[in-house]
C-alpha positions in Angstrom: 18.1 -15.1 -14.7 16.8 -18.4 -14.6 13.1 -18.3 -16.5 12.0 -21.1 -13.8 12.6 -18.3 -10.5 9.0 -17.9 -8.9 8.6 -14.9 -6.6 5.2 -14.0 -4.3 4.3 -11.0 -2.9 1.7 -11.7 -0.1 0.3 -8.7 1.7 -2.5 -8.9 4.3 -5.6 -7.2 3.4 -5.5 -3.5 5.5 -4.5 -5.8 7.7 -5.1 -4.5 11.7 -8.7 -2.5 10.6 -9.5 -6.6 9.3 -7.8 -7.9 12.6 -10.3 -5.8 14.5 -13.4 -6.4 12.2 -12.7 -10.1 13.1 -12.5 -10.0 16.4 -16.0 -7.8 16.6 -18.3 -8.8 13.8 -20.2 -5.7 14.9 -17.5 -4.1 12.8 -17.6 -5.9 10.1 -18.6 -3.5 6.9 -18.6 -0.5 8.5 -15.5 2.2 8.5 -13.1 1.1 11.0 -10.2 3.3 11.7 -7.5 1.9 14.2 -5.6 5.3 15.9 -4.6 6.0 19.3 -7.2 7.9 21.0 -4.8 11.3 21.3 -4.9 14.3 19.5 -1.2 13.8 19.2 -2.1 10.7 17.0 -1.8 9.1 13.5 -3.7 6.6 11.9 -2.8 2.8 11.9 -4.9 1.5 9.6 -7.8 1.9 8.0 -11.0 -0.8 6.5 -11.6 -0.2 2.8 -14.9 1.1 3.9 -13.3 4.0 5.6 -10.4 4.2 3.1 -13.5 5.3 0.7 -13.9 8.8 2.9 -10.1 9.3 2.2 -8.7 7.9 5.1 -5.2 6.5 4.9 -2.5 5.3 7.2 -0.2 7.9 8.9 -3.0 10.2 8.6 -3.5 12.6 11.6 -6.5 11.2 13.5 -7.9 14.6 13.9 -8.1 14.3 10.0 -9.6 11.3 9.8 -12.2 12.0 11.7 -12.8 15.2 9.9 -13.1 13.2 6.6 -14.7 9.8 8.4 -17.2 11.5 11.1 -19.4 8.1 11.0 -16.2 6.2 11.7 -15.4 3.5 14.3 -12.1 4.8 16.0 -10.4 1.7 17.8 -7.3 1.7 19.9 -4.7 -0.6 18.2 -3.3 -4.4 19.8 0.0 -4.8 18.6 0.0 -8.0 21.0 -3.2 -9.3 18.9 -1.5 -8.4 15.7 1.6 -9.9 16.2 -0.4 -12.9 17.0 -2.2 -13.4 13.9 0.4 -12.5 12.0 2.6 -15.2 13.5 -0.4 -17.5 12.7 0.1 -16.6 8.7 3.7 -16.7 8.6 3.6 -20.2 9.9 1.5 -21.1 7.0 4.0 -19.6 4.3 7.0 -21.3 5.9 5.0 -25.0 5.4 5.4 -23.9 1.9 9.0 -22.5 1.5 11.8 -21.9 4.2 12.7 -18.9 1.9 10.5 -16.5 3.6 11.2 -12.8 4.0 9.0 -10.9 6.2 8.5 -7.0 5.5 6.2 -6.3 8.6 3.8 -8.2 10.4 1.3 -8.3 7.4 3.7 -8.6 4.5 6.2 -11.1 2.9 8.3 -11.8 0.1 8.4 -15.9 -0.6 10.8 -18.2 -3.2 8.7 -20.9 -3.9 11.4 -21.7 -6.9 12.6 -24.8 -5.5 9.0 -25.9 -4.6 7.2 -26.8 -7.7 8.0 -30.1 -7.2 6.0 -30.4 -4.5 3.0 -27.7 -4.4 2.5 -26.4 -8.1 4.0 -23.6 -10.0 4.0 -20.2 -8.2 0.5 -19.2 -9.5 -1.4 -22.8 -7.9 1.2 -21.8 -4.6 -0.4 -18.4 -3.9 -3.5 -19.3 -4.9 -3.2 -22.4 -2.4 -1.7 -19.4 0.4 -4.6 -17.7 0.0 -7.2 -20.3 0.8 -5.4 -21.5 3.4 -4.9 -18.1 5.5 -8.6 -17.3 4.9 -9.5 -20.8 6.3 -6.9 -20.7 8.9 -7.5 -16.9 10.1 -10.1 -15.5 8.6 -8.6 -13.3 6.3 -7.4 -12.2 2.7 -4.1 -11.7 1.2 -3.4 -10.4 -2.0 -0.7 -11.9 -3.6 1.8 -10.9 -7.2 3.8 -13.6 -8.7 6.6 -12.7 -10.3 10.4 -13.7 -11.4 11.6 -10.5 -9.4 10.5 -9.4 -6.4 9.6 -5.5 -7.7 7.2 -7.0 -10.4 5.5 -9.6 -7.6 4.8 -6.2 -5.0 3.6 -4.4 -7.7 0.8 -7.1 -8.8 0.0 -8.1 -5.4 -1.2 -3.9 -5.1 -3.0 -3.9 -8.1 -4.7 -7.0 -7.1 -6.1 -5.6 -3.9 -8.4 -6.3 -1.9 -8.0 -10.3 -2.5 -6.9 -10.8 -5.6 -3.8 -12.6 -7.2 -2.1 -11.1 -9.9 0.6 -13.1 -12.0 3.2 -11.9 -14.2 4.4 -14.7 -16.4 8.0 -15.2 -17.5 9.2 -13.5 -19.8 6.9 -10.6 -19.7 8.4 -8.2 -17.3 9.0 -5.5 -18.6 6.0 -5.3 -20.8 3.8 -5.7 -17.6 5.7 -2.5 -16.0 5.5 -0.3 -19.5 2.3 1.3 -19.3 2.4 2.0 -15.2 3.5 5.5 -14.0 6.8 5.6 -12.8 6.2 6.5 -9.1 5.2 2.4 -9.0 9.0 2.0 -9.0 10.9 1.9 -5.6 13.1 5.1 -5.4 10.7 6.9 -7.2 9.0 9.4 -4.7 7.3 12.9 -5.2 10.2 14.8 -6.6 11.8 12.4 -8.4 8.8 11.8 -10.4 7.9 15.2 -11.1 11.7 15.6 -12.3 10.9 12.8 -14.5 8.0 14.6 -15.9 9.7 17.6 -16.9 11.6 15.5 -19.2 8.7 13.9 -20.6 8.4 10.7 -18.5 5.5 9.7 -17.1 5.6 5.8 -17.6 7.7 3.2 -16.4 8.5 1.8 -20.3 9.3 5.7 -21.5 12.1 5.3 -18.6 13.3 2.2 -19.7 13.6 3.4 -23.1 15.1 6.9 -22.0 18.9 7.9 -23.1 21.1 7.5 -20.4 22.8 10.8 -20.7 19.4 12.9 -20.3 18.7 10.6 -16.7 22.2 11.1 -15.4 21.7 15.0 -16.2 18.6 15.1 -14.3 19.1 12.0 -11.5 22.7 11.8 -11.5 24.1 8.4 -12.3 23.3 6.4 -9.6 20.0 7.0 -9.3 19.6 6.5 -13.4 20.9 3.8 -13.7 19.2 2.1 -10.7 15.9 3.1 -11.6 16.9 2.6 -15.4 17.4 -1.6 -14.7 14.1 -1.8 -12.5 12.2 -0.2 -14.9 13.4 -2.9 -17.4 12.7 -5.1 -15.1 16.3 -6.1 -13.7 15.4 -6.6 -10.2 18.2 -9.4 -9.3 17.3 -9.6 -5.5 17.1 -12.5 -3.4 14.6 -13.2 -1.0 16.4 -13.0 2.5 14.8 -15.1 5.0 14.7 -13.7 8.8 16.4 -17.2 10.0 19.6 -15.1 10.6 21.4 -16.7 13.6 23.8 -14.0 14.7 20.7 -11.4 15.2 17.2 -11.6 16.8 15.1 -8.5 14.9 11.8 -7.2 14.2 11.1 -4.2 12.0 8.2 -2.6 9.7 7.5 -1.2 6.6 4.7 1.3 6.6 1.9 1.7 4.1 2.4 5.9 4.4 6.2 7.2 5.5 5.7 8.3 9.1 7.5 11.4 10.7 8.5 12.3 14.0 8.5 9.9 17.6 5.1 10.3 18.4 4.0 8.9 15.2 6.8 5.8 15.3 6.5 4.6 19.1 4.2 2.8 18.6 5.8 0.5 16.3 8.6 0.6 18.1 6.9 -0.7 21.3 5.6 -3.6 19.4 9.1 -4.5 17.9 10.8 -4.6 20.8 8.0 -6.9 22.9 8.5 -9.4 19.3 12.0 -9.6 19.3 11.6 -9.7 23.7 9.8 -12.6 23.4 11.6 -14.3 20.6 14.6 -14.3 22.3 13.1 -16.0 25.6 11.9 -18.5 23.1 15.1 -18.8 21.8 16.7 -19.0 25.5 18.8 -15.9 24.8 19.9 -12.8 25.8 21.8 -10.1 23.5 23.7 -7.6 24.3 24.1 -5.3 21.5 20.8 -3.4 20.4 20.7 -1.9 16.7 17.9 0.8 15.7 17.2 0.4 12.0 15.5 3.2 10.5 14.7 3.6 6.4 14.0 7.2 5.0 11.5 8.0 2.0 14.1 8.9 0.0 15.5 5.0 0.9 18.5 6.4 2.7 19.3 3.4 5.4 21.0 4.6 9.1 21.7 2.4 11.8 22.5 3.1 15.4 23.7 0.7 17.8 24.6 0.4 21.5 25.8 -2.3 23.9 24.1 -3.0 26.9 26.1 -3.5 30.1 24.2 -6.7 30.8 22.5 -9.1 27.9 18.9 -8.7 27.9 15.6 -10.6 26.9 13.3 -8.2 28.3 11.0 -5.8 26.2 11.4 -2.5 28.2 14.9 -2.8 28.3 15.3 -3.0 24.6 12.9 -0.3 23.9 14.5 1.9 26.3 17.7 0.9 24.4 16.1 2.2 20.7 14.5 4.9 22.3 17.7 6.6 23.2 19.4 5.3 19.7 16.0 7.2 18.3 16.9 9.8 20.2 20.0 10.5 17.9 18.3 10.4 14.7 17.1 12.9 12.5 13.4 12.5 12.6 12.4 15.7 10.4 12.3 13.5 8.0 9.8 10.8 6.5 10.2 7.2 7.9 9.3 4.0 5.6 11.0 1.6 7.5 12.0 1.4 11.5 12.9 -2.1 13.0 14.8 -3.3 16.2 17.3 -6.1 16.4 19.4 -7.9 19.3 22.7 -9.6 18.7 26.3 -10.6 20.4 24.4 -13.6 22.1 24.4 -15.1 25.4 22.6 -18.2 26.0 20.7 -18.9 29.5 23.7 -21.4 30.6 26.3 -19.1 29.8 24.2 -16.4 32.3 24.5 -18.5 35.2 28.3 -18.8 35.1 28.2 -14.6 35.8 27.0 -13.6 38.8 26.8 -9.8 37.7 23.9 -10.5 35.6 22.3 -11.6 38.4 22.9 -8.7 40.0 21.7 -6.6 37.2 18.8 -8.2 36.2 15.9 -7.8 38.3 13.8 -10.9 39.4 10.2 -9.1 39.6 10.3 -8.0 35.6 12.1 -11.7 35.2 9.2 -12.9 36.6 6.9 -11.1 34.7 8.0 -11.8 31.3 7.5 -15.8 32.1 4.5 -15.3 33.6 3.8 -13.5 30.3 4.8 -15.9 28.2 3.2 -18.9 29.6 0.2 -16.8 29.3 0.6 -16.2 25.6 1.5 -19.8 25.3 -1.9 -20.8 26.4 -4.0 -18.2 25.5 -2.6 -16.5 22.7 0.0 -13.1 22.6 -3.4 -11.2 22.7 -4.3 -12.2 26.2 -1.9 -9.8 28.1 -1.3 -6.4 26.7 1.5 -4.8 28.2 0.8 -1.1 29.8 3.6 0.9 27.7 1.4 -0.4 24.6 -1.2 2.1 25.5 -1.2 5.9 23.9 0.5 7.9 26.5 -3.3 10.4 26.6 -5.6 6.7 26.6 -7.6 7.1 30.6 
């Protein structure tokens, strides 16, 4: 691995509870805790100052308010998040094209090939930093790194605001003292499996036998987590520029379970990936449903449309069926939505079924829409079937 590979790790400071304390400088200080107003709901997010009652994200908001009584409960704005957060990832790409988003507050960046021009990767993310809090208004944490595990993993331990760097060459001493649930793959059970065998930090892993981890992880899973704890993390960072597919998808802070807690999310996705293909002056016709376990098991379901589609509501209906085939007993980390098999808008006039198919009022709609957000901001229309199903 070459010794001159610079990762960052950029991560928005509890990034929609900050959004809103923004927005409202009323808020500002006090316990903010963005949840749907039903009974049925989970926890967005959550401001440091309510995260010190215990309040965390995918928490059941009849718990939260149980732990938080003196908190602020605000509806969320995926519209006005997905805003800002276009704002910020605007600023990372003036710095590297090598830009792979995680969700709308998080990103992986290459700034290898960028030295030249803006510093090592250190003077980059400290540069990031000062220019999204000037920009927007808010901190980002940020880990540098020559892999990306070692870059998320300082960018956490730096927060709220701080930059953590881990300088070549020193990897795997950086990871040694941690526990091992820092490592990806490494949930509940798998550390407490790990513990029975006497291994409770990342650099007792790293120095374990490979026999004994095979016997207890099976070899797969040893060996995997084996490497990362040594710090063999040979990922690249995968920019979203993919021009076959238009997608949008999210990793959450705390896994999420069942439909309740992940419409919401999925709502937002498919209005981003709606609008990004107006932008784009496409339509697609095949709709793919990404969803990412705990346990880091990846499914996908897909299903083609009989007409290609820019429109939100027709893609979320789309992954809400494909949804509708997947096993949600089980924790989510990930969920994202993605449109491909293109048509562009000249290649729609040449069919007159799509015409047919389409219908002019929600056409209408979504460009009224979008010059709206053009002028105003995506904020300044929030779609209905963004509201919690119980909000008056």
């Amino acid at each position: 691995m070459s010794a001159a590979r610079a990762i960052i790790h950029l991560d928005l400071d509890a990034f929609y509870a900050s959004v809103e304390q923004l927005d409202d400088p009323r808020l500002r200080g006090k316990p903010v805790v963005v949840a749907g107003p039903s009974k049925r709901g989970v926890v967005c997010a959550a401001s440091y100052e309510a995260r010190r009652y215990g309040v965390r994200s995918a928490m059941p908001t009849v718990r939260a308010h149980a732990l938080c009584p003196e908190g602020i409960f605000v509806a969320p704005r995926f519209a006005r998040y997905e805003e800002i957060s276009g704002r910020v990832f605007a600023i990372y790409r003036r710095y590297t094209p090598l830009v792979e988003p995680l969700s709308l507050d998080e990103a992986f960046l290459d700034v290898s090939a960028s030295a030249a021009l803006h510093g090592d990767g250190r003077t980059m993310a400290a540069t990031l930093k000062r220019m999204v809090k000037a920009e927007t208004g808010l901190t980002v944490s940020a880990g540098v790194a020559e892999v990306k595990l070692a870059a998320k993993i300082a960018s956490d331990l730096g927060k709220p605001d701080g930059l953590v760097e881990v300088p070549a060459g020193t990897t795997r001493s950086f990871l040694a003292p941690l526990p091992v649930g820092r490592l990806w793959g490494v949930g509940k059970v798998t550390e407490a499996a790990l513990g029975r065998i006497g291994i409770h930090r990342i650099g007792e892993l790293a120095d374990a036998s490979p026999r004994v981890l095979q016997e207890v992880l099976g070899q797969g899973q040893a060996q995997a987590l084996a490497a990362l704890a040594r710090g063999d993390d040979p990922r690249e960072v995968i920019p979203d520029e993919e021009a076959k597919s238009v997608g949008g998808e999210e990793t959450f802070e705390r896994d999420l379970m069942g439909e309740d807690a992940l419409a919401p999310h999925l709502i937002a996705q498919a209005e981003r990936v709606a609008r990004r293909l107006r932008q784009a002056g496409k339509k697609g016709r095949v709709v793919t449903l990404k969803v990412k376990y705990a346990d880091f098991e990846l499914v996908t379901r897909r299903t083609t449309l009989k007409v290609p589609t820019d429109d939100g509501q027709t893609l979320l209906e789309a992954a809400r069926a494909l949804l509708a085939r997947t096993d949600l007993s089980r924790k989510v980390r990930l969920i994202g939505i993605s449109a491909s098999d293109f048509c562009v808008e000249a290649q729609l006039g040449l069919f007159g079924a799509f015409a047919e198919e389409c219908s002019p009022r929600r056409a209408a709609l979504n460009a009224a829409v979008d010059r709206l957000a053009e002028r105003f901001g995506t904020g300044a229309v929030r779609k209905a079937s963004l509201l919690d199903p119980d909000e008056p």
